[in-house]
KENUGU-963146 format. One record per residue: residue number from 1; residue in three letters; z, x, y of N, C-alpha, C in turn. Coordinates in steps of 0.2 Angstrom, whole numbers, plus 5000, padded with zeros to 4 digits. Atoms other than C-alpha are relative to their C-alpha. Layout:
REM residues N
{node NUM ALA {Z X Y} {Z X Y} {Z X Y}}
...
//
This chain:
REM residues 95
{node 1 UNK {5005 4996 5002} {5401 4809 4648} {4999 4998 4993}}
{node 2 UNK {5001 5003 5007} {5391 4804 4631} {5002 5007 4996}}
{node 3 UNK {4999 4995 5002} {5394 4815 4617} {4991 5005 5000}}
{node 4 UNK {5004 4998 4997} {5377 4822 4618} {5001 5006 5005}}
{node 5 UNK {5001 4997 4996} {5377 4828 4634} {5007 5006 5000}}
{node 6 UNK {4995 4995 4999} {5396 4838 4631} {4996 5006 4997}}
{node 7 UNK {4999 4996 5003} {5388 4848 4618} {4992 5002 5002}}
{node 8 UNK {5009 4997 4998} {5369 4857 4623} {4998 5004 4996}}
{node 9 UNK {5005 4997 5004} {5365 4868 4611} {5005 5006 4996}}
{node 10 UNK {4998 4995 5004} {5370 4879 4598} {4999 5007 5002}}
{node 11 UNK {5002 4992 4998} {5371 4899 4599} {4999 5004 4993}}
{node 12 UNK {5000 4995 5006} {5364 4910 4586} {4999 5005 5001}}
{node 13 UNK {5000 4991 5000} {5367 4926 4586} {5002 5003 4995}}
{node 14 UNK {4997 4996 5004} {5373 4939 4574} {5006 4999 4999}}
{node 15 UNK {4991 5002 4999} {5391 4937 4579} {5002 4994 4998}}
{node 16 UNK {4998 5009 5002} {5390 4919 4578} {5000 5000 4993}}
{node 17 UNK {5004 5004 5009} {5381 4917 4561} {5006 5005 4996}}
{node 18 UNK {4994 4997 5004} {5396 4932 4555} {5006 4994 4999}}
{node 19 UNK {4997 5003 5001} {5408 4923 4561} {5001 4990 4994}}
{node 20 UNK {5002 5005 5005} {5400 4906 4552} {5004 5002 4991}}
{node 21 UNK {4999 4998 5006} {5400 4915 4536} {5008 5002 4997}}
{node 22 UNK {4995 4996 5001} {5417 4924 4536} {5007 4993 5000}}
{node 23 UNK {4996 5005 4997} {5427 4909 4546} {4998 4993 5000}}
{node 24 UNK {5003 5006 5001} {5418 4894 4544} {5002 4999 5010}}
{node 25 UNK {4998 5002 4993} {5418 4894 4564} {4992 5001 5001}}
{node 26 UNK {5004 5003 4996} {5403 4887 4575} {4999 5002 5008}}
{node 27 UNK {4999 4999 4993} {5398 4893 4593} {4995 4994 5004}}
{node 28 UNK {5005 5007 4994} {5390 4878 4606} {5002 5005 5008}}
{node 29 UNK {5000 5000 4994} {5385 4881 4623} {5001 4994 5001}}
{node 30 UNK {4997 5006 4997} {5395 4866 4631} {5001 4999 5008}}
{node 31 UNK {4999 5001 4995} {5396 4857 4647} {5008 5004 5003}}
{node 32 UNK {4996 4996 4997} {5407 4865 4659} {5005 4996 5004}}
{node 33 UNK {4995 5006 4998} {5417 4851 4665} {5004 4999 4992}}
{node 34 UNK {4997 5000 5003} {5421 4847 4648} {5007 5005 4997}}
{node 35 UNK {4992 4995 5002} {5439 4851 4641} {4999 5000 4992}}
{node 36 UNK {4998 4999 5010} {5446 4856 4621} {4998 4993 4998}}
{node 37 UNK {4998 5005 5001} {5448 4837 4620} {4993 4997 4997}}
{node 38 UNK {5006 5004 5000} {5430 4831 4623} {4996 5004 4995}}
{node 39 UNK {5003 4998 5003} {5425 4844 4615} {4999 5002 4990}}
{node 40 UNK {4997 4998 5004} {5433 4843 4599} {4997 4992 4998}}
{node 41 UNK {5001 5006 5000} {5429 4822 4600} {4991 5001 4998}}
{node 42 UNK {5006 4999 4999} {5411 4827 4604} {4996 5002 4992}}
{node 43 UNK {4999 4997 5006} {5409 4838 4588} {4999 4998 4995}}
{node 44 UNK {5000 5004 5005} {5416 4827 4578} {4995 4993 4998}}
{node 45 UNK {5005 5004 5001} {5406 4814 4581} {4992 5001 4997}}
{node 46 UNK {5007 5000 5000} {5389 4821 4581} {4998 5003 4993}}
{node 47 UNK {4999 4996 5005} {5391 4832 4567} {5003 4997 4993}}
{node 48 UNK {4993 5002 5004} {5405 4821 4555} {5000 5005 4996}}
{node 49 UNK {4998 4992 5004} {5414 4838 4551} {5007 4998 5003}}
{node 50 UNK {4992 5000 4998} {5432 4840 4552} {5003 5005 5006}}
{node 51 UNK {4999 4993 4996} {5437 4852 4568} {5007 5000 4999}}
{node 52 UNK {4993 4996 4999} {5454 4862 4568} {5000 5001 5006}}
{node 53 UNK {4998 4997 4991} {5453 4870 4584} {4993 5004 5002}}
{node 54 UNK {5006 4999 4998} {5442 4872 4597} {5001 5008 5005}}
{node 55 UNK {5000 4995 4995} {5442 4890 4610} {4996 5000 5003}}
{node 56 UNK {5007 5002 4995} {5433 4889 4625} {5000 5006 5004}}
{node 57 UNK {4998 4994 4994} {5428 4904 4639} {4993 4996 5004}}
{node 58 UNK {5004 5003 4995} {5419 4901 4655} {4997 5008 4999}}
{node 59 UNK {5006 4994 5000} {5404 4914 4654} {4999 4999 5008}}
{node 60 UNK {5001 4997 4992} {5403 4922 4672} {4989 5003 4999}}
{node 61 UNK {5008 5001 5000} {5382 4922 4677} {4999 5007 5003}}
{node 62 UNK {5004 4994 4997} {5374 4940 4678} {4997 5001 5007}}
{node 63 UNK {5005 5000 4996} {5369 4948 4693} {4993 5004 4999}}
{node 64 UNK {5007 4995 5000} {5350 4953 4692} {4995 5002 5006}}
{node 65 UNK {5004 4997 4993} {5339 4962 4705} {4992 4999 4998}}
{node 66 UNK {5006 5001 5000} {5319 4959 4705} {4998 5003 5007}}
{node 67 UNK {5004 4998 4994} {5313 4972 4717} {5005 5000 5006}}
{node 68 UNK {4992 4998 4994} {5326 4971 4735} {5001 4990 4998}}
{node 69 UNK {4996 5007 5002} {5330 4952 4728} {5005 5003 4996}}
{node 70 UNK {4994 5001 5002} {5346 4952 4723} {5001 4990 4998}}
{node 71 UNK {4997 5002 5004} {5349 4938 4710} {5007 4998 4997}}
{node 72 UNK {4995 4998 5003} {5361 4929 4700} {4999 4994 4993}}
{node 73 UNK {5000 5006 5004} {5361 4918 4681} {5003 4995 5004}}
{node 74 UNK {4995 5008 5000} {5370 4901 4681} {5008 5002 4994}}
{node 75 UNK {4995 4999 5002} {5389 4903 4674} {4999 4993 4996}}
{node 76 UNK {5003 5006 5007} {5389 4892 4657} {5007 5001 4996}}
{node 77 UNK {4994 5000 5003} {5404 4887 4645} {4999 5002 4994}}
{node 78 UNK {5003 5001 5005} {5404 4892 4627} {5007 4998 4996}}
{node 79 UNK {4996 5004 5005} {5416 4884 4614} {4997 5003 4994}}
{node 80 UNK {5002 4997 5005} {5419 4893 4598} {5006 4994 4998}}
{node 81 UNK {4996 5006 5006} {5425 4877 4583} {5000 5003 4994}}
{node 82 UNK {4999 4999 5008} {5433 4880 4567} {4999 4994 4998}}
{node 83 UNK {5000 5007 5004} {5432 4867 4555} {5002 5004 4996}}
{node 84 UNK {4996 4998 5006} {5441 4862 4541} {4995 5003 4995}}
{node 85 UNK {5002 4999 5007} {5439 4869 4524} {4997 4994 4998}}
{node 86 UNK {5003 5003 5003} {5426 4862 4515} {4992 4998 5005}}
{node 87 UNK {5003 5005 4994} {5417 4854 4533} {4994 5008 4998}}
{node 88 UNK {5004 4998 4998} {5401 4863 4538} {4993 4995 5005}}
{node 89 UNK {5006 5005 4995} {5383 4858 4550} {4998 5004 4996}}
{node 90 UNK {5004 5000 5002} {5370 4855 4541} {4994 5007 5006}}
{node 91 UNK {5004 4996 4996} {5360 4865 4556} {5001 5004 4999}}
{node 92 UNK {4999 4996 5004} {5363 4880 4551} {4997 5004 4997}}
{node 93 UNK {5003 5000 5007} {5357 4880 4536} {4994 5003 5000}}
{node 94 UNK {5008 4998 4999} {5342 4893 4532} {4999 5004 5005}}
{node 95 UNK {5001 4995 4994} {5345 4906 4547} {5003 5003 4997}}
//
């Protein structure tokens, strides 16, 4: 798996961007295959930033109802990365 494809997309939220600011910590929506390992490789590359440690949870996909359909999202992985002191992403930046 390329590094690219581990990592899909950043998350902003308020908890994240808290997070950001308090802890120098990052959230990525990541492939769900992927482990700590690739994930932490992935990262580093794309970003050249220092990661300490990475956490990961498997997000379970809501059930939603439209009408008598019965619904459900897609279950997705999310990785929360520290990085070193001093590291940061430029992306960020400005939110």
């Amino acid at each position: 798996m390329e590094h690219y494809e581990i990592v899909k997309k950043a998350i902003l939220t308020e908890k994240s961007t808290v997070a950001k600011d308090e802890a120098n910590k990052y959230v990525f929506e990541v492939d769900p295959r992927a482990n700590k390992i690739e994930i932490t490789q992935a990262v580093e590359r794309l970003f050249k930033v220092k990661v300490l440690e990475v956490n990961v949870m498997n997000i379970e996909g809501k059930s939603k109802r439209t009408g008598k359909i019965l619904g459900r999202r897609k279950s997705w992985k999310k990785a929360v990365v520290t990085l070193a002191p001093g590291s940061r992403i430029e992306l960020y930046e400005g939110v």
